[in-house]
Structures are given as C-alpha cells and as structure tokens.
C-alpha positions as CSV (number, residue, x, y, z in Angstrom):
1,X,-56.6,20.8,-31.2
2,X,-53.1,19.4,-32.5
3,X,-51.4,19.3,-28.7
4,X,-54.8,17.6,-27.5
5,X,-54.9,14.9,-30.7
6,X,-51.4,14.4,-29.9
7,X,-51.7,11.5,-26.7
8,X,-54.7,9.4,-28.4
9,X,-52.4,9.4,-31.6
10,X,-49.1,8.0,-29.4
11,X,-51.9,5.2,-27.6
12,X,-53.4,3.8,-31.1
13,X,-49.8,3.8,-32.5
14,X,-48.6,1.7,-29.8
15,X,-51.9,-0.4,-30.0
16,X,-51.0,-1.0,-33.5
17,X,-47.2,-1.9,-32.8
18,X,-48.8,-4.5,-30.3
19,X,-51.0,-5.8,-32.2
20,X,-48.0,-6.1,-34.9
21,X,-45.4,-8.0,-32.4
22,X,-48.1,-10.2,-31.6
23,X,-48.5,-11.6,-34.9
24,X,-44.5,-11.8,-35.2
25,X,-43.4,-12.1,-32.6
26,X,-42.9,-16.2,-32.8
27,X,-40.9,-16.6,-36.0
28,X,-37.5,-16.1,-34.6
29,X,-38.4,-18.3,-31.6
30,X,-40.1,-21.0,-32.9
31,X,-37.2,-23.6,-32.8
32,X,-36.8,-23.1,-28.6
33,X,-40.3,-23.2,-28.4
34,X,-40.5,-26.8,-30.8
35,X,-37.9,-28.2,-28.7
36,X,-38.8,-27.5,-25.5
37,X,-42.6,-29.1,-26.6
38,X,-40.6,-32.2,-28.2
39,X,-42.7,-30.6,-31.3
40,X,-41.2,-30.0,-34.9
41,X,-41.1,-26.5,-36.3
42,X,-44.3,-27.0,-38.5
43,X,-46.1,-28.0,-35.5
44,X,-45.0,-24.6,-33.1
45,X,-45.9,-23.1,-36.3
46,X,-48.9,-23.7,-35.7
47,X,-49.6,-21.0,-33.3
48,X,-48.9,-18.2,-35.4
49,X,-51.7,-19.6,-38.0
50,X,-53.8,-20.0,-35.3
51,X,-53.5,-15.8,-34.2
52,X,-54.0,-15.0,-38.0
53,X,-57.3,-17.7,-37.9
54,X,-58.6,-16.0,-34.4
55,X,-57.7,-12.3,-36.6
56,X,-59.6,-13.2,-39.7
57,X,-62.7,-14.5,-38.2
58,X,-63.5,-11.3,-35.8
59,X,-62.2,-9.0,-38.4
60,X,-65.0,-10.4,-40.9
61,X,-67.7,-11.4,-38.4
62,X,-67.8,-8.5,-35.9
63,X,-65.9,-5.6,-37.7
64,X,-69.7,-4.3,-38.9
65,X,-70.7,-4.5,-35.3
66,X,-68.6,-2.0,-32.9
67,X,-70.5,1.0,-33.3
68,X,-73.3,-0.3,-31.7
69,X,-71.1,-1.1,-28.6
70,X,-68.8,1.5,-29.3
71,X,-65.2,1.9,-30.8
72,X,-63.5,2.8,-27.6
73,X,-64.9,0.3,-25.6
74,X,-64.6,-2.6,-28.3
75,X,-60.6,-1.7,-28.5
76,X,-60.5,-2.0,-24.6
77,X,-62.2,-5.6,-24.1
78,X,-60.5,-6.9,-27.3
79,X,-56.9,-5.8,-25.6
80,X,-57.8,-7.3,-22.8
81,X,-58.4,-10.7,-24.3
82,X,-55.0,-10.3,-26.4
83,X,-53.2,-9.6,-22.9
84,X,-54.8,-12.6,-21.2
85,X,-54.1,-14.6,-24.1
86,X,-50.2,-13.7,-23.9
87,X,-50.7,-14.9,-20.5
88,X,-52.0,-18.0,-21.4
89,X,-49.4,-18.8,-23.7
90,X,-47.0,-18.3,-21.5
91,X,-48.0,-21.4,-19.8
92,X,-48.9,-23.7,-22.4
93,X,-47.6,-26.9,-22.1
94,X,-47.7,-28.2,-25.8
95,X,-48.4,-27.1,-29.2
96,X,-51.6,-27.1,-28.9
97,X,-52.0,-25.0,-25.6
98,X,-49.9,-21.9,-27.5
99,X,-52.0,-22.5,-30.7
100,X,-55.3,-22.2,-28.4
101,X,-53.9,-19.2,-26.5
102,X,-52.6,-17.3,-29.8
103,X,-55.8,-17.8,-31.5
104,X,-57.8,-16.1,-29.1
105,X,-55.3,-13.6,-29.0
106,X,-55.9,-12.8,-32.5
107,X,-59.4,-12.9,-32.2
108,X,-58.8,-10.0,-29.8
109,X,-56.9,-8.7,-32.1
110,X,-59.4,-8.9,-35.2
111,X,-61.7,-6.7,-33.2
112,X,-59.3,-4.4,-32.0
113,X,-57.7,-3.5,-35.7
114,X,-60.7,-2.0,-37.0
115,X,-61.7,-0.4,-33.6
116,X,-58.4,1.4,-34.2
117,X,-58.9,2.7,-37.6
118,X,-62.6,4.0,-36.7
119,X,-61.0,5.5,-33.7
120,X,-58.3,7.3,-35.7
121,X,-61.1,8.6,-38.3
122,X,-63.0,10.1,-35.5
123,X,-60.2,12.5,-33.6
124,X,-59.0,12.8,-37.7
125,X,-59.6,16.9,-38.4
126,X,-61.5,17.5,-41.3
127,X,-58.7,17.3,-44.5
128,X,-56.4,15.4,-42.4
129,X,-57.6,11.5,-42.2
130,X,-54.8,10.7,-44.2
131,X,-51.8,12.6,-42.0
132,X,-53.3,10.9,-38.9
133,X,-54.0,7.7,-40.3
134,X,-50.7,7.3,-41.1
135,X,-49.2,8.0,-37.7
136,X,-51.3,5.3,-36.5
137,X,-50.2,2.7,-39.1
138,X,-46.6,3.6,-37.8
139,X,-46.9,1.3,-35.5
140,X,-46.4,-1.2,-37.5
141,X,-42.8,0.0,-38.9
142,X,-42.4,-0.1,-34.8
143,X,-43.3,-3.6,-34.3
144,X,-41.4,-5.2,-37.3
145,X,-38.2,-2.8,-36.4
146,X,-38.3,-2.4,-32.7
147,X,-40.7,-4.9,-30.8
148,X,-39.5,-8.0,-32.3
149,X,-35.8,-7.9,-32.1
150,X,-36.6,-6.7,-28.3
151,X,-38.7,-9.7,-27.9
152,X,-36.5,-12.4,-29.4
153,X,-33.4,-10.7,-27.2
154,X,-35.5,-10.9,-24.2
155,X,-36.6,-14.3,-25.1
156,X,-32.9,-15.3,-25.5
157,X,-31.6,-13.8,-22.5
158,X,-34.7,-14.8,-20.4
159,X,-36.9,-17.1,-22.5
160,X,-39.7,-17.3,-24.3
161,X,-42.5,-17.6,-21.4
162,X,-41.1,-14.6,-19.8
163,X,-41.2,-12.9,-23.0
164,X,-44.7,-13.5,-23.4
165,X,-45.4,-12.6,-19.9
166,X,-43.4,-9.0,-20.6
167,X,-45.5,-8.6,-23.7
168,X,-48.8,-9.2,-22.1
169,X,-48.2,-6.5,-19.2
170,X,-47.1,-3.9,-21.8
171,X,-50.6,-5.0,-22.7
172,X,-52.8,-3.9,-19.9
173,X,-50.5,-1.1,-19.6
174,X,-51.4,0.2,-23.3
175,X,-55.2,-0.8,-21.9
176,X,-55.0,1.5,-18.6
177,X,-53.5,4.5,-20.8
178,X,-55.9,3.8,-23.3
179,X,-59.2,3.8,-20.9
180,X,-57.4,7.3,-19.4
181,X,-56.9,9.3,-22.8
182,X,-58.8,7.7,-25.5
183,X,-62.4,10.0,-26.4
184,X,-65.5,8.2,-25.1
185,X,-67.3,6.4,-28.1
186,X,-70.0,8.5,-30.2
187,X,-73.3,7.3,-30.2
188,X,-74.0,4.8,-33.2
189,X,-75.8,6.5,-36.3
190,X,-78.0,4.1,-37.7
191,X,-76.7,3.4,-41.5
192,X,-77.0,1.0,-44.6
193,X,-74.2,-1.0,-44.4
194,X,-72.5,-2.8,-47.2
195,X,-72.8,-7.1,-46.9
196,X,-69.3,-8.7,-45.7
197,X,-68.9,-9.9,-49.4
198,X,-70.4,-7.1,-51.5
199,X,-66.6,-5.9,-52.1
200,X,-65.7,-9.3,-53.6
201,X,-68.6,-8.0,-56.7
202,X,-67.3,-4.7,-57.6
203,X,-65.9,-3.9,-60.2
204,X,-62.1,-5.0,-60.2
205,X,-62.7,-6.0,-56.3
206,X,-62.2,-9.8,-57.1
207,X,-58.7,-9.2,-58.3
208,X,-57.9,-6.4,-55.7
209,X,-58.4,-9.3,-52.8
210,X,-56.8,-12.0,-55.2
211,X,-53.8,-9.9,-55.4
212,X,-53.9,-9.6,-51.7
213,X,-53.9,-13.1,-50.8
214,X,-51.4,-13.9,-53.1
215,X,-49.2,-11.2,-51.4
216,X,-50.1,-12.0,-48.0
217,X,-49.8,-15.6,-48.6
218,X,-45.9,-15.3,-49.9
219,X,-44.9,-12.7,-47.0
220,X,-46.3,-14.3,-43.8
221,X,-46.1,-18.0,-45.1
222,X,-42.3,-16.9,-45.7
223,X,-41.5,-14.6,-43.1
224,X,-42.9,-17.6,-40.4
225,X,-40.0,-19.9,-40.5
226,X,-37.1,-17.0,-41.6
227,X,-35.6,-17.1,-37.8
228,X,-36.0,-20.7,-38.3
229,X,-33.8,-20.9,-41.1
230,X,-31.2,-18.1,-40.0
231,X,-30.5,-20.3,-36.8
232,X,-30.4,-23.3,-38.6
233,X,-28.4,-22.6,-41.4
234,X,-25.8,-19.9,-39.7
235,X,-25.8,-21.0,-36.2
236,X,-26.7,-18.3,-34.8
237,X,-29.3,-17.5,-31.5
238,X,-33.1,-16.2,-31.3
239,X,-31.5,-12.8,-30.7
240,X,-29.8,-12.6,-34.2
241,X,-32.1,-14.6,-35.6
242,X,-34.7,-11.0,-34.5
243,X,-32.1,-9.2,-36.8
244,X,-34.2,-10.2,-40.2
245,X,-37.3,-8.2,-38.7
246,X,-35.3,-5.7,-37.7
247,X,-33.9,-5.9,-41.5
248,X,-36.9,-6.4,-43.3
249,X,-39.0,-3.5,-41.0
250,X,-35.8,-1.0,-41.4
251,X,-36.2,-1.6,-45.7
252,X,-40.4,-1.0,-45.2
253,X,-39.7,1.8,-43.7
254,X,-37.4,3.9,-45.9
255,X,-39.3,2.8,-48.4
256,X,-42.1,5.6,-47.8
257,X,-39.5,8.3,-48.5
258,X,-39.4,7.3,-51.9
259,X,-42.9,6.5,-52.4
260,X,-43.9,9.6,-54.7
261,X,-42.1,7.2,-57.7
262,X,-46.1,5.4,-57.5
263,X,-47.1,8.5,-58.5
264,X,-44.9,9.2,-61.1
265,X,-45.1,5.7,-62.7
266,X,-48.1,4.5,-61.8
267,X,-50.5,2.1,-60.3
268,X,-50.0,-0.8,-62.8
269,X,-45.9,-0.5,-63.1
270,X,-45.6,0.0,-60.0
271,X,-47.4,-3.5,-58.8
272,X,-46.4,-5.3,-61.5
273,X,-42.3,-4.3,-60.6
274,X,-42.5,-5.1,-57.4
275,X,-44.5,-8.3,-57.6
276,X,-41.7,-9.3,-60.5
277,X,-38.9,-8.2,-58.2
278,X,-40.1,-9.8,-54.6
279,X,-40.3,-13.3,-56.9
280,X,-36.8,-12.6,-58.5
281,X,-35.7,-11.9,-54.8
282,X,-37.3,-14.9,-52.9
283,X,-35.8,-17.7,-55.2
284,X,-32.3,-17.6,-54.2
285,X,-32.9,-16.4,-50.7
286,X,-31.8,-19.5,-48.9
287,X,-28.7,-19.3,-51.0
288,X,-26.9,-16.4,-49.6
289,X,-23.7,-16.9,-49.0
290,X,-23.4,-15.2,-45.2
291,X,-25.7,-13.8,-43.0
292,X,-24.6,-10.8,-43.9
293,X,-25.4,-11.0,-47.4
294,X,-29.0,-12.5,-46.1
295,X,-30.4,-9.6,-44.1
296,X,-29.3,-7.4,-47.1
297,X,-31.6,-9.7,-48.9
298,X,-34.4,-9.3,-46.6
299,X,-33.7,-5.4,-46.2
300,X,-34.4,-5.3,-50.1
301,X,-37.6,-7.3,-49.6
302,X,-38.9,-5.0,-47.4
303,X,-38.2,-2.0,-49.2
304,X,-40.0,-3.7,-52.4
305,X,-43.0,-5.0,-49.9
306,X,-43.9,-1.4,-48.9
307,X,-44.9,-0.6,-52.4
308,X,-46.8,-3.5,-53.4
309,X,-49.0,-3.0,-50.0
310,X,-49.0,0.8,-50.4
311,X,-51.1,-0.3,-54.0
312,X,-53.2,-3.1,-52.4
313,X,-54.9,-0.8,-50.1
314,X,-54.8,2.1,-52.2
315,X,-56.9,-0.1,-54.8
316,X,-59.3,-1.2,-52.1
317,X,-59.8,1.7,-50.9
318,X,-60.6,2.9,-54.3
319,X,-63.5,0.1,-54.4
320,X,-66.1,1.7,-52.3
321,X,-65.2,5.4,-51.0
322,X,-68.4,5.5,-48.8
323,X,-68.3,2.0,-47.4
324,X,-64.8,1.5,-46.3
325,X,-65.6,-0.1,-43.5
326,X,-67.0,-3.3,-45.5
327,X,-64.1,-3.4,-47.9
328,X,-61.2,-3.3,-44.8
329,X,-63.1,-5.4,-42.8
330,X,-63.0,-8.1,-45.6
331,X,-59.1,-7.1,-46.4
332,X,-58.6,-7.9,-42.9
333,X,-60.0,-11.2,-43.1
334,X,-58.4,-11.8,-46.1
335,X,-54.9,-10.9,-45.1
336,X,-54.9,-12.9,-41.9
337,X,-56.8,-15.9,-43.6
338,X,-54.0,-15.9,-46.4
339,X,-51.6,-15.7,-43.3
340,X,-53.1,-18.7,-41.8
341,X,-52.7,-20.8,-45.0
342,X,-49.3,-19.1,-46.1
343,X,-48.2,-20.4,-42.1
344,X,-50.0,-23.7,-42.9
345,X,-48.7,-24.6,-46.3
346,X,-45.6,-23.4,-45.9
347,X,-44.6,-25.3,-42.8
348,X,-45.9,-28.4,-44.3
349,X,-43.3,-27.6,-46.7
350,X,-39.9,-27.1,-44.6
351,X,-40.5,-30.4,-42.7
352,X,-40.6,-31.8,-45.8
353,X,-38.2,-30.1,-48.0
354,X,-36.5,-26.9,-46.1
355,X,-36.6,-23.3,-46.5
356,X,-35.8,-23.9,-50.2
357,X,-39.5,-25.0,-50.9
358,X,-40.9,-22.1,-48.8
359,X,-38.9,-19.5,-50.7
360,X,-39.5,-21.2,-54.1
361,X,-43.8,-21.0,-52.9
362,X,-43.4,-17.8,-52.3
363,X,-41.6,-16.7,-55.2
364,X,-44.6,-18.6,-57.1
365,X,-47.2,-16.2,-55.0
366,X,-45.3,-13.5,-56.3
367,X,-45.0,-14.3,-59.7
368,X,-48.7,-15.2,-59.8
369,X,-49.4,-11.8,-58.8
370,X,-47.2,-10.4,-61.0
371,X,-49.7,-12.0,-64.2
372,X,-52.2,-10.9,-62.5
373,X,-51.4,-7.2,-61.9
374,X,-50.3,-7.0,-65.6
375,X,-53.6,-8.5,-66.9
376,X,-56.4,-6.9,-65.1
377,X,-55.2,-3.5,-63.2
C-alpha cells in the first residue's frame, strides 16, 4: 500500500509547489515587468492581487461542488486553465493583460487547492490523514525555497516571458503525470453540507478568520513588493532579489522541527508570541543595514510565520471536525481575498511612501492580531 501511495503523493506535492510559485512567483520581478509596461510597481502589482482575486472566488464558490464532477478530474481542468493562463501572461502586453491572465490563473488555482486536499484524504490510510497531508503541504516549503529563486534566476538570465512560458509547461507536464497516476474519482455520496458562511457563526469562528486575515493581509501585502525593495535599495538583480524567498521559505521550514514547543506552551502563547514578534520584526525591516543583515531578517520571519499559521489552521480545523470542507473552503477564500487587499493596499502605499509604509502596515496587522489572540483565544 505505502510503495503504491507513494507516486500520487510526489504528483499532489508538486501540484501544490505549483500552485505556490504561481502565487509568488512575481514579487522579485515586478520592477522588469513595470518597466518594460512603462507601468509603476503598484500597477504590475496588480497581477498578483488579481491571482489571489481569481483564487478566492473559486475556492468559496465551487469548492462545495467537485464531488459531483469529481476530485480528480476538477484538479485536471483547473491545471489546465492555470497552464494556459501562464501562457497568456507570457504575452501580455500591459498591466492589464498579466492581471487578466493571472486571475484566471488563480481561479484555476482556487479549484484546484481543495481538489488536492480531498484527493490526499482519499488515498490517506485510515490513522494516517495527517502523515500524508503533510507531505502534500510540502509543497509549499518547495515553492517558497526552490521554485521561486529558480524562477527569478531564469527570469534574469532569460526573462520574464520565458519564465512564464517554462512554468506553464512544467504545468501540463504535472497535468499528463497527474491524468497517468492519480486514482479515478469516487462516485459522489450525497451529504448535508455546511452553507459557505456557516463557519463565520461558530463559536470562536469569527475571530479564527479575523486572525487569518489579519495574518494573511501583513504577509502577502508585504512579501509582494520585498524583491522590489531589495533591488531598489541594494542594487542588486531579480536573481538575488529571489534570495528573500529562498530566505524566508528556508526559516518556514525549519521551523516544523521545533514545532512540539505549541504543544508544550500552548495555543494562546503561542499565537500571541508570534503575532508580537512578526510586528516587532516588520517595523525596522527596511532599515537593515546590508542585505546580509536583511535576509537574516526575513529568515526569522519565516521561522516565526510557520507557527502562527500552524495555529490558524489548527483552530479552524477545530471549528467543525465533520465539515471541513466548509470551513477550508471559506479559509481559502479568506486567505487569498486578504491577499488581494494586503497586494492592493499595500502597493497603494510604496508609490506613495516606500517600503517603510508597507512594513509599518504590516507590523500594524500583526499587532492587531496580536490583541486579538490575547483577548478571545
């Protein structure tokens, strides 16, 4: 059973790590793209709130809806779409062209996030959901520490069309693996299912998905215009400028081989620290001395960022054991929505007033949290 769970396992994984540099992917190439558009920074921006938008939207309006066309099949047309899209982008000729393209890529990508998870619970042997899931949400750890200092060397060397073109045939390459080794989808089994909102009136469920906002807002709204500020302020290229993923992904991920200290502390502490820390972190961000001294900066933020999301989920998933699918399907909407106004905002905010306003916003998120964690969890 293991060696035969083993391929589908690899596939989803690298679906997720897709999925992952997609959403990413544009932050340390936003400046080549703005000025090759005659566009400012806020403006390319754009196109990475427009792929959380797409995300949101398909997460919350059509999550409920797979089993009846099936899981498999859903993650296969929904791949498609975010290949195409890449595609599409590729040739955009403005702003508004990539911001088109990279929202239906994340409305691709909004069906195919919970088609993964329901995919992964299927093949999951009894007792071991949580093993596998894990594996599976490895791929994000990929994306953040492999996929998208690859993509911004690639784009440096080559550029950022060709980039986009690479990353939409590893695409249809995942999709032709995928067709090959991924189980057919079970038949749909007619069940009561939880209303998109219902979550949102449980008890404690309001401030689970306020903290997650907040969060989301301060981390995507932030990391968006990071390369941005790396290649501004140190003079450096898209390829370094790929070095804070790689930085901030390399901190999430050691982070998990420490995580037993949320058992040993606790829910409450353990939020309420690492809200307190990430806003204590973000305020002086954009006045490290060297660039050395940033990605350090960014390396702690990661590490920190693990924990706090390790509790957000943990929390919702505490909401409604028996109707998951309801509550992650609204914490996927809510995460790329808050990513879509974090992007937004945030951008509004460096043409105006430079990274210093965007770090100061998102230590305010933070901090925010912070109150809130203390007071109602």
């Amino acid at each position: 059973m293991r060696g035969s769970m083993t391929a589908p396992l690899y596939i989803l994984m690298m679906c997720i790590a897709l999925i992952g540099a997609n959403a990413l992917l544009l932050s340390p190439i936003l400046t080549d793209i703005a000025s090759e558009f005659g566009a400012t920074v806020s403006e390319a921006g754009r196109a990475i709130a427009g792929y959380s938008a797409g995300t949101a939207i398909t997460a919350l309006w059509l999550g409920r809806s797979l089993d009846g066309f099936g899981l498999a099949r859903s993650l296969t047309f929904s791949l498609v779409l975010v290949g195409l899209a890449q595609f599409g982008a590729a040739l955009s000729t403005g702003w508004l062209g990539l911001t088109a393209a990279q929202t239906l890529a994340g409305a691709g990508a909004g069906v195919a996030l919970p088609a993964i998870y329901g995919i992964t619970a299927e093949i999951s042997p009894k007792g071991q959901e949580s093993r596998y899931m894990s594996r599976v949400l490895f791929g994000w750890s990929i994306a953040m520490v492999a996929a998208v200092p690859i993509g911004a060397f690639l784009s440096g060397v080559f550029g950022w069309r060709q980039m986009l073109i690479l990353v939409g045939i590893a695409t249809i390459i995942t999709i032709l693996f995928a067709v090959k080794i991924l189980p057919p989808s079970k038949p749909a089994v007619a069940r009561v299912r939880m209303g998109r909102f219902i979550p949102l009136t449980l008890p404690g469920g309001t401030t689970q998905y306020a903290l997650c906002m907040l969060f989301m807002m301060s981390f995507y709204g932030g990391y968006a215009y990071l390369g941005a500020h790396t290649r501004t302020t140190f003079g450096i290229g898209a390829t370094a400028a790929g070095l804070s993923a790689l930085s901030y992904g390399v901190g999430f991920g050691l982070a998990a081989l420490v995580s037993g200290v949320i058992d040993k502390y606790g829910r409450k502490i353990v939020l309420t620290t690492g809200f307190g820390l990430g806003a204590v972190l973000l305020a002086p961000l954009p006045i490290a001395p060297s660039f050395a001294a940033f990605l350090l900066m960014v390396f702690i933020w990661g590490f920190i960022n693990h924990f706090i999301l390790n509790m957000i989920v943990v929390g919702l998933n505490a909401l409604a054991p028996n109707n998951r699918g309801a509550v992650m399907g609204l914490y996927s909407a809510t995460t790329y929505s808050a990513a879509a106004v974090g992007v937004l905002l945030m951008g509004q905010m460096y043409e105006g007033s430079g990274f210093m306003a965007v770090a100061l916003t998102a230590a305010a998120f933070n901090f925010t949290a912070m109150l809130l964690a203390f007071r109602r969890t």
